[in-house]
C-alpha positions in Angstrom: 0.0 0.0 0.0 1.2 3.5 -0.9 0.4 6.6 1.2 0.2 9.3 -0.5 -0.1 13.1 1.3 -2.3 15.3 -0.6 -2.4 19.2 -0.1 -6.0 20.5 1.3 -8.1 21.6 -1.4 -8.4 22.3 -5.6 -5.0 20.4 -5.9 -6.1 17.1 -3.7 -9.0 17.2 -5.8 -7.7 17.6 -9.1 -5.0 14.5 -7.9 -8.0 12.2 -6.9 -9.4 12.8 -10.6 -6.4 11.6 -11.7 -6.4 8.7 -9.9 -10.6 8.1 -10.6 -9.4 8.5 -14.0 -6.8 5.6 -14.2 -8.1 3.5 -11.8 -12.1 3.9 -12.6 -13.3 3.9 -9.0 -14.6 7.2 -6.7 -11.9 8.7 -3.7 -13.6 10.7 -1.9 -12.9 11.7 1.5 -15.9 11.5 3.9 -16.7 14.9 5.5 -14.0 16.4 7.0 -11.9 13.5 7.9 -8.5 13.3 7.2 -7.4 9.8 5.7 -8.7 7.8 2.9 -8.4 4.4 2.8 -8.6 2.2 0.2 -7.4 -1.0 -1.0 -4.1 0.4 -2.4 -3.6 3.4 -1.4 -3.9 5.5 1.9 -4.5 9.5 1.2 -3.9 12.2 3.9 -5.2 15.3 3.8 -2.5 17.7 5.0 -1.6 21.5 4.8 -0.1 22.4 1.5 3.2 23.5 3.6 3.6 19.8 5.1 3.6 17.3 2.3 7.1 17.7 1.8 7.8 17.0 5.2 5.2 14.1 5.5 6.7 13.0 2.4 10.7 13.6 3.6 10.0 11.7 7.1 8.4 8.7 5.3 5.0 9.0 7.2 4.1 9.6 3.4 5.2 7.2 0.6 4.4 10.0 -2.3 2.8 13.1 -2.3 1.6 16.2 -4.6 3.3 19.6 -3.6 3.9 22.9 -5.7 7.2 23.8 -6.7 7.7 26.9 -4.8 7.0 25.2 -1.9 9.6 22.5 -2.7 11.9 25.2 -3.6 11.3 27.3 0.0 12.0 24.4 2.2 14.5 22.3 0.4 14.0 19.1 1.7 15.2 16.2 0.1 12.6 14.6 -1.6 12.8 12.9 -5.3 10.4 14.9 -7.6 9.2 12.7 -9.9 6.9 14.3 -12.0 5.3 18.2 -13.4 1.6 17.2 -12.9 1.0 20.9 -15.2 -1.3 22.1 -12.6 -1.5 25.0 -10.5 0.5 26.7 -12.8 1.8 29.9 -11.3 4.6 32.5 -11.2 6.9 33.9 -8.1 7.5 37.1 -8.8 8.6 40.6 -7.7 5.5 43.1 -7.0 5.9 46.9 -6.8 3.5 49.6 -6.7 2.3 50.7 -10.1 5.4 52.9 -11.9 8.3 51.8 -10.1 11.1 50.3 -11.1 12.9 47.5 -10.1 16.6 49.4 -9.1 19.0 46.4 -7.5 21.8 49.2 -7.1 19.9 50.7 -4.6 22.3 50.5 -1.3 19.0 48.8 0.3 16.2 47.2 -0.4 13.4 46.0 2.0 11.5 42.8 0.7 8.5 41.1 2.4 7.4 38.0 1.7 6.4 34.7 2.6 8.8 32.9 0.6 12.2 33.5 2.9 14.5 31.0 1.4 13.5 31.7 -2.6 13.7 35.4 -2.1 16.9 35.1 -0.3 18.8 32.8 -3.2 17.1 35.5 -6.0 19.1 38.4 -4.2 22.3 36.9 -2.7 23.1 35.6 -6.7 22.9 38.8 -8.1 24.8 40.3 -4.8 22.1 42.6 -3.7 21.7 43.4 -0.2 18.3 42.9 1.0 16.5 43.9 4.1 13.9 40.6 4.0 10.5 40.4 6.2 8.3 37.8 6.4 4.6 38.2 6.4 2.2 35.7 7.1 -0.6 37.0 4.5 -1.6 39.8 2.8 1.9 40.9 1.6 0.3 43.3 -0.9 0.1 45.5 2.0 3.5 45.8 2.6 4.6 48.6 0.1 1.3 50.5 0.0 2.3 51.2 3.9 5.9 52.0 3.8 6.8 48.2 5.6 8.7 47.3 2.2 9.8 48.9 -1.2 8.4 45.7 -3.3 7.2 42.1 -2.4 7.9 38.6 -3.8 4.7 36.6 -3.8 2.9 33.8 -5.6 1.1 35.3 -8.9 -1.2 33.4 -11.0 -3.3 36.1 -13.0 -1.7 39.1 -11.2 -5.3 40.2 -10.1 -4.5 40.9 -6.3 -1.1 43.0 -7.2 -3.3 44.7 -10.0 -6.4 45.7 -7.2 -4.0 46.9 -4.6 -2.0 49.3 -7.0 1.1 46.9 -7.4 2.5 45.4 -10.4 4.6 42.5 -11.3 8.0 43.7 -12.4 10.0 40.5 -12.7 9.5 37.0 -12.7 11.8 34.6 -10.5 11.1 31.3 -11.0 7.6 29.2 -12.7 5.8 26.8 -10.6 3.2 24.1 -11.0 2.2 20.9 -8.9 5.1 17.9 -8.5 4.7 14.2 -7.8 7.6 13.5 -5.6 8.7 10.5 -3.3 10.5 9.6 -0.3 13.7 8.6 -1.2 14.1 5.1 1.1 9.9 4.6 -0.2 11.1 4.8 -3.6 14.2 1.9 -3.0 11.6 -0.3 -0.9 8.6 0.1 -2.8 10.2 1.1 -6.6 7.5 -0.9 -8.4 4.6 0.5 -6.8 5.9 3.7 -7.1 6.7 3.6 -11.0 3.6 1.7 -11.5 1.7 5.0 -10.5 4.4 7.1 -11.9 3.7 5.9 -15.3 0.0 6.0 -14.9 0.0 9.4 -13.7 2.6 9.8 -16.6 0.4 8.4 -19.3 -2.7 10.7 -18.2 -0.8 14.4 -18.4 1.0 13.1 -21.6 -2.7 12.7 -23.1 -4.0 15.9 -21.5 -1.2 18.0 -23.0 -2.1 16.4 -26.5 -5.4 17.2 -26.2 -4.7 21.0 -25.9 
């Protein structure tokens, strides 16, 4: 049996289509619990910040977990497949009309994503002042907290109602399959079984487009 750790939400729903779709049965969790059980597979509903570490400490066999997220906490995990989904940009956000100056001898950044923001300045040798917010990061520039903000953007609608803009792109995200690493040694076959099933279902989806 695998166990695979699902993030709360669109994505754990779009995942369990998948999986209706090769398998031809229903998963659906009953109201508001928390695992799934079936005869293969055991799902966990988890916060889309913890699948990674579910997955990393083996209490997860396999999960589905954006990029960014895999990116911000750099566990080590084996990411085995872009599911295409919840495709979305990190990006830079300033108010409307600025411009992105890195010679500037300081710059304050908020953000949620610490670790991404971090690696974006330090290799281009800029010296950033870096706050982490919890939520609505928009905020920060409109009050004087920060000059600009990294966030997740995926139509730029928030930045656009709160006067900010997106004024450079730092990395593309969408939804991974990844594994445990010692999961994927001990149970390799039932791990590439689903692999290629998943596999075989995005391949046909991006031919249909």
């Amino acid at each position: 049996m695998l166990t695979v750790a699902l993030p709360k939400g669109r994505i754990a729903q779009e995942t369990l289509e998948i999986f209706e779709t090769i398998f031809g049965e229903c998963f659906v969790f009953d109201d508001r619990k928390l695992i799934l059980e079936t005869p293969n597979f055991r799902f966990l509903l988890v916060r889309n910040q913890d699948v990674a570490t579910y997955v990393f400490h083996q209490a997860a066999d396999i999960g589905v977990v954006g990029l960014d997220t895999l990116e911000e906490q750099g566990l080590d995990v084996i990411r085995l497949l872009d599911l295409r989904r919840g495709v979305c940009k990190v990006a830079i956000g300033m108010r409307k009309g600025e411009k992105l100056d890195l010679s500037k001898p300081e710059i304050k950044v908020a953000t949620k994503m610490v670790n991404i923001t971090k690696r974006y300045f330090a290799e281009r040798a800029v010296s950033a002042d870096i706050i982490k917010l919890y939520g609505s990061i928009e905020l920060a520039p409109l009050v004087g907290l920060a000059d600009m903000i990294v966030d997740i953007v995926e139509t730029g609608t928030t930045m656009k109602q709160n006067g900010l803009e997106v004024v450079e792109n730092i990395m593309e995200s969408s939804t991974y399959l990844i594994a445990n690493k010692n999961s994927y040694i001990a149970k390799k076959d039932e791990v590439l079984n689903i692999y290629e099933k998943i596999n075989k279902v995005i391949k046909a989806e991006q031919k249909a487009k």
